[in-house]
N, C-alpha and C positions, 0 to 999 in steps of 0.2 A: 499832774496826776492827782487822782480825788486820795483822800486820806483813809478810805476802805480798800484802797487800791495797797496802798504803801502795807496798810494794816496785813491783808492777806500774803502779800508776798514777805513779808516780814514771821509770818506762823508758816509760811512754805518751808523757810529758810534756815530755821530755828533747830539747833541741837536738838535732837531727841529726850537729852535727861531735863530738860528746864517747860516749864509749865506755860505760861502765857509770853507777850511779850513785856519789855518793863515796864515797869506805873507810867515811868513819862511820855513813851509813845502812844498808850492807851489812854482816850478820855472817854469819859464818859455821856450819855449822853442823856436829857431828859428833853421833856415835854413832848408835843405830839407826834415827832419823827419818832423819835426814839421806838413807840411803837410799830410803824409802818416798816424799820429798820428791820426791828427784830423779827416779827412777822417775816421777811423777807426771806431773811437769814436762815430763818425754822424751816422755811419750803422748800430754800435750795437743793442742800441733798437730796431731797425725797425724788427717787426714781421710782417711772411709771409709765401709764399711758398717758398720751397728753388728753384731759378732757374737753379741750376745745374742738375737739372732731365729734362730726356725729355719726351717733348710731346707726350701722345697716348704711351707710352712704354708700353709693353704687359708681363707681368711676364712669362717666358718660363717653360713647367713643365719640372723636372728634368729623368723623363719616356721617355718623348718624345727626352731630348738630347742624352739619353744615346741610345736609339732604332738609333738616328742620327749617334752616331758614332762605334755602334757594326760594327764590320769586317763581311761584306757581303762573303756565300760563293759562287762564280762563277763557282763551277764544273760542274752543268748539265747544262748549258750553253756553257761552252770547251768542254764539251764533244761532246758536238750536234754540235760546231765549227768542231770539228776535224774528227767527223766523219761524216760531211757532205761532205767533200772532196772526190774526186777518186780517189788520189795518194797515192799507197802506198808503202813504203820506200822499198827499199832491206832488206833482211832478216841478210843479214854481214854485211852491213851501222848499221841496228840499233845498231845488238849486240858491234859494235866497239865503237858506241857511247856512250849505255853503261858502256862499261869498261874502256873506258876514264874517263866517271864522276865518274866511283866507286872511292875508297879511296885508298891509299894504305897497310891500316891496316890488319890485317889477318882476324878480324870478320867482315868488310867490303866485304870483297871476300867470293864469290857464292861458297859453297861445288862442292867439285872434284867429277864429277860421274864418279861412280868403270864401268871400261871397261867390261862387259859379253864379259867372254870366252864361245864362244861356244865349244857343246860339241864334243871333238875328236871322229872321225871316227876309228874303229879297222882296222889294216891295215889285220888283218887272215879275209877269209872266213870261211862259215859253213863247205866249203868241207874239209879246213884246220884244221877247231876239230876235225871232224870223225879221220880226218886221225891220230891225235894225240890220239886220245882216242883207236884208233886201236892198234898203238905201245906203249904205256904207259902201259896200264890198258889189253891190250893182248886180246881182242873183236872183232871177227871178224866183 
């Protein structure tokens, strides 16, 4: 325990008829503390308002901060941005652009569309059955 500690509890403690505590437990004190003590001491009692508050401060509700700082979302506005323009890109510009920013990863990359074979054309004509079905099957 600090020895303003023992001090106070010591004049808590104290007979009513006797004045201070005795010379021996009391020193005294000089040089630069001595005033920051006393200073100290002279504030304590003084009841009041604390003046570290300020003036007119408005308690903020906690609804309103958080409405303050939710992530606004700006897409139907980009979008009305973007297509309010009449430029529109080339159709190999975009897609390049595109696969620049894809990934390199495999689930990153767009499925491979299956090339449609079209269907082959028979190179016989109808005149070319008859004729087979004449000599095969023996029909005139």
């Amino acid at each position: 325990m600090s020895a303003s500690l023992l001090r106070r509890g010591l004049e808590l403690l104290e007979a009513p008829g006797r004045g201070n505590a005795p010379p021996g437990l009391q020193q005294e004190q000089e040089g630069p503390r001595a005033t920051g003590a006393a200073r100290r001491r002279k504030a304590a009692p003084q009841t009041g308002r604390n003046k570290a508050t300020v003036k007119g401060r408005v308690v903020k509700s906690a609804i309103e901060e958080y409405h303050k700082k939710k992530p606004v979302n700006h897409l139907t506005a980009n979008l009305k941005y973007m297509l309010k323009g009449r430029f529109v890109a080339n159709k190999a510009i975009t897609q390049q652009v595109l696969a620049q920013n894809r990934g390199r990863k495999s689930k990153d990359q767009p499925p491979k569309k299956a090339v449609k074979k079209k269907p082959e054309g028979t190179v016989f004509t109808e005149e070319d059955f008859r004729r087979f079905e004449r000599e095969y099957f023996g029909r005139p």
